[in-house]
N, C-alpha and C positions, 0 to 999 in steps of 0.2 A: 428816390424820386418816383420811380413806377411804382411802388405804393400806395403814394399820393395818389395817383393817377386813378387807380386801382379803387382805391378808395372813393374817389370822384363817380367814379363809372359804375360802382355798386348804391353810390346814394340816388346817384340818377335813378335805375331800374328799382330800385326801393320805391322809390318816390312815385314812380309809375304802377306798379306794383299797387300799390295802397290807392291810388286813384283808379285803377280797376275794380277794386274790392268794394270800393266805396259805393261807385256808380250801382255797383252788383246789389248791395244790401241797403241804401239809400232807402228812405220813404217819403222824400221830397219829393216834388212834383221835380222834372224834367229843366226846368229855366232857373228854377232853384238853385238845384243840384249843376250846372254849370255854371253859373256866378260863381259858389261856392268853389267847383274847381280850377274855373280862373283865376281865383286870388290864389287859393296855395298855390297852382301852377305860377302863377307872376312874385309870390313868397320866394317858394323854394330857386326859382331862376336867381331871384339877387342874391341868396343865400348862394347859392352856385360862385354866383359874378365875386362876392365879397368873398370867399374863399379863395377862389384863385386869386384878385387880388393880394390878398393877406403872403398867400407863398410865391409868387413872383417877389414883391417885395424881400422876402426871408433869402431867395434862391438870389436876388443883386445882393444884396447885403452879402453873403457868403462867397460870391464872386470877388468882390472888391476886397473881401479880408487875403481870400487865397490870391490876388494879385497885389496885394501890401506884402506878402509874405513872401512871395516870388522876389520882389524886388528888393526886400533887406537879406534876402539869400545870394542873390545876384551883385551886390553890393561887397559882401563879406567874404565872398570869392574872390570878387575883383580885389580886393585889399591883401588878401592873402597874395595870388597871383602877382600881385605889385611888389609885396613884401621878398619875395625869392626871387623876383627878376632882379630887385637892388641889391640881396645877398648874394645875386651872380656874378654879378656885376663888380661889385667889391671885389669878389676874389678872381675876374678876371681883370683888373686894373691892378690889384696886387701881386699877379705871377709878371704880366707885363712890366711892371717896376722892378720888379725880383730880376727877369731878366733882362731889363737895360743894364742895370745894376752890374751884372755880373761880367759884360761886355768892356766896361769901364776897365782898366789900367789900376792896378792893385794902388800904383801912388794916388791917385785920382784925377790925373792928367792923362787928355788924350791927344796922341801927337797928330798934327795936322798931317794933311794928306799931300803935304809934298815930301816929307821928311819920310811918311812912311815908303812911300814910292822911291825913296831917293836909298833906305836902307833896304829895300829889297835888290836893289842895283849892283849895290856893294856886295852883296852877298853871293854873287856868281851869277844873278839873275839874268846870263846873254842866252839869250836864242838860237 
């Protein structure tokens, strides 16, 4: 981008450059020779104006690609991101079934809670 720039800054002093030289070696009369530099001086200005034009427009277009590109990056993340929270997720709903599972009563009945209260009783359970 500062080449551009660079570049701008050297056509200008160019440009002035050569309209020095000119006035220098000229054989025009005096009103002549400043109409003449008027017009290239009002030339060279639009040529200025239509160049920067030209790369501002290049400098949005290359902004808008880099933020197209940003957001199918941002995007592709997210999806991965999404992707490993649900395969955590699985395998934390599958350890918690693992161990409900395991808590279960080998027959697959589990005895209510007076019964179990009632055979702790039995079993010396006084205080």
């Amino acid at each position: 981008m500062r080449d551009r720039g660079d570049f701008a800054v050297g056509l200008l002093v160019g440009g002035l450059v050569g309209v020095l030289v000119g006035l220098l070696l000229a054989p025009a009369p005096g009103e002549q020779t400043r109409a003449v530099l008027g017009r290239r001086s009002t030339d060279t200005a639009e040529r200025v104006r239509t160049g920067a034009t030209a790369l501002a427009g290049r400098v949005r277009q290359g902004a808008g690609q880099a933020s197209g590109r940003a957001v199918e990056s941002a995007q592709h993340v997210g999806r991965r991101v999404r992707a490993q929270v649900e395969s955590l997720l699985d395998g934390v709903q599958q350890t918690v079934e693992d161990a409900v599972a395991g808590l279960a009563p080998a027959d697959g009945t589990a005895p209510a809670l007076g019964e179990a209260a009632a055979a702790a009783e039995g079993h010396g359970g006084e205080a």
